[in-house]
C-alpha positions as CSV (number, residue, x, y, z in Angstrom):
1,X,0.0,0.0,0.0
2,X,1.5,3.3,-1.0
3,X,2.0,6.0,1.8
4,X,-0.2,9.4,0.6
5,X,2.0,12.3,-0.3
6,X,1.8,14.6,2.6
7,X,1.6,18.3,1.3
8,X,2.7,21.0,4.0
9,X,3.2,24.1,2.1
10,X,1.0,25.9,0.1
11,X,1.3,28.7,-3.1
12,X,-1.4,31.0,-3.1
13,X,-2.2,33.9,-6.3
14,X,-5.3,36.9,-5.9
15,X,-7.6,36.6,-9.1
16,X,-10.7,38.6,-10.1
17,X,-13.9,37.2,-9.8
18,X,-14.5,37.0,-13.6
19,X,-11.0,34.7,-13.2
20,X,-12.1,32.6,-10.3
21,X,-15.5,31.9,-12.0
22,X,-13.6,30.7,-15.5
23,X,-11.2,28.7,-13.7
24,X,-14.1,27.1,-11.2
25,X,-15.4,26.5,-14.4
26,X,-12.2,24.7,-15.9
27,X,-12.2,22.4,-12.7
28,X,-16.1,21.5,-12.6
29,X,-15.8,20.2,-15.8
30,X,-12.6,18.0,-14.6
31,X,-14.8,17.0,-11.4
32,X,-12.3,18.5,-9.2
33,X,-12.2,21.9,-6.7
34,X,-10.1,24.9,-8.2
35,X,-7.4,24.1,-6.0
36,X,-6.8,20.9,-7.0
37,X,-7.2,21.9,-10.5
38,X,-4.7,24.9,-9.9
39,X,-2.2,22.0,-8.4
40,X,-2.4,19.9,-11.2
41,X,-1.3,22.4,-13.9
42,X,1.0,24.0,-11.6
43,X,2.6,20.4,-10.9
44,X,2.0,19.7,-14.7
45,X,5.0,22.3,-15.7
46,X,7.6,20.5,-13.5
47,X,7.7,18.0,-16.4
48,X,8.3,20.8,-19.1
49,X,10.9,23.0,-17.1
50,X,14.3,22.1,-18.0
51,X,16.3,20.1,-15.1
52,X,18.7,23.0,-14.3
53,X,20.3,23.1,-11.5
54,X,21.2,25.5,-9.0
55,X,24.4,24.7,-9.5
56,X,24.7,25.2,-13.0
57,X,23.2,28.5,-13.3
58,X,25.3,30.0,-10.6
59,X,28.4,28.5,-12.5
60,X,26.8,29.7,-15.6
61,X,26.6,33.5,-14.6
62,X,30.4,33.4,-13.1
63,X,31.4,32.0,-16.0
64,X,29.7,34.8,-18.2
65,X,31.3,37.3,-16.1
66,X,34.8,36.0,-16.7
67,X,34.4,35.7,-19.9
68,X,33.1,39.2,-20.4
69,X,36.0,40.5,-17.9
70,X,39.0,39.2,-19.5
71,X,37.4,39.9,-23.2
72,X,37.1,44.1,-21.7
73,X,40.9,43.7,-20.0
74,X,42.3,42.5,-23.4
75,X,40.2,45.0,-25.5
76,X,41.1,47.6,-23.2
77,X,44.9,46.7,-23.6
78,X,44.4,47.1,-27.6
79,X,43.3,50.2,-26.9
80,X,39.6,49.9,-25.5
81,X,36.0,49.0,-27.2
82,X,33.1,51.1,-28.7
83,X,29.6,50.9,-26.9
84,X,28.6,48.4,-30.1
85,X,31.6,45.9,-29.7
86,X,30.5,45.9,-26.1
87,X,27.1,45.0,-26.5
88,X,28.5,42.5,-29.6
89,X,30.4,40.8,-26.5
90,X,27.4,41.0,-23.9
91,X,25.3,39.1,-26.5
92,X,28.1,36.5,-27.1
93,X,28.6,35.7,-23.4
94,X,25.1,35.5,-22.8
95,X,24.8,32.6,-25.8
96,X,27.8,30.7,-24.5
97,X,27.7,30.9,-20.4
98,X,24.9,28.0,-20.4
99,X,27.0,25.8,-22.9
100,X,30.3,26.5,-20.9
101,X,28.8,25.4,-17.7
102,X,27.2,22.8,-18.5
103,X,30.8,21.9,-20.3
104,X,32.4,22.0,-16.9
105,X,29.9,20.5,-14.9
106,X,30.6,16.9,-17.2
107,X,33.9,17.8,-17.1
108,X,34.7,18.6,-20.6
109,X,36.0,21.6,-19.9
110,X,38.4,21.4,-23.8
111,X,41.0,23.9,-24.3
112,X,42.0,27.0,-21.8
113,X,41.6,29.6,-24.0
114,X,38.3,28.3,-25.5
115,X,36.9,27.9,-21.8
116,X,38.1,31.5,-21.1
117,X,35.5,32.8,-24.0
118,X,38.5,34.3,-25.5
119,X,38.2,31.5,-28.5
């Protein structure tokens, strides 16, 4: 016999009236209360969220900031960057952060300089 879940915390959210009464509607039709309803979709998205851990976004973001640091340093020792080449760089860490972490975490972190963003 399996042991019921035992739920101790609680999410709440303030809706109009015209929004309660559509979503009451939404669960009579499933034969359940809004609440449970609300729970079910809420609970439903865990499956579509991408498993990222806490970890990885953390490393992710340090990562992006290296990579933007030491690509301003060694712009700034050729003689510094115009607001565009900035924002050029601010783009590219943003696309390659994720993929570098996720890189490190599995521990194929390949070449320095490519790891460094400076590839």
């Amino acid at each position: 016999m399996e042991k019921p879940i035992l739920r101790s915390r609680s999410i709440g959210t303030k809706v109009s009236d015209e929004e309660y009464a559509q979503l009451e509607k939404l669960a009579e039709a499933r034969g359940i209360t809004p609440g449970e309803w609300f729970r079910e979709v809420v609970l439903g998205q865990l499956a579509t969220v991408p498993a990222e851990s806490a970890e990885q976004v953390i490393l992710s973001e340090v990562l992006g900031l290296r990579m933007l640091y030491l690509n301003t340093v060694q712009a700034l020792g050729r003689g510094g960057q115009t607001t565009e080449e900035l924002q050029k760089l601010i783009e590219r860490v943003d696309r390659e952060k994720q993929r570098k972490a996720r890189e490190r975490l599995s521990g194929q972190s390949g070449d320095r300089a490519s790891a460094e963003g400076r590839g």
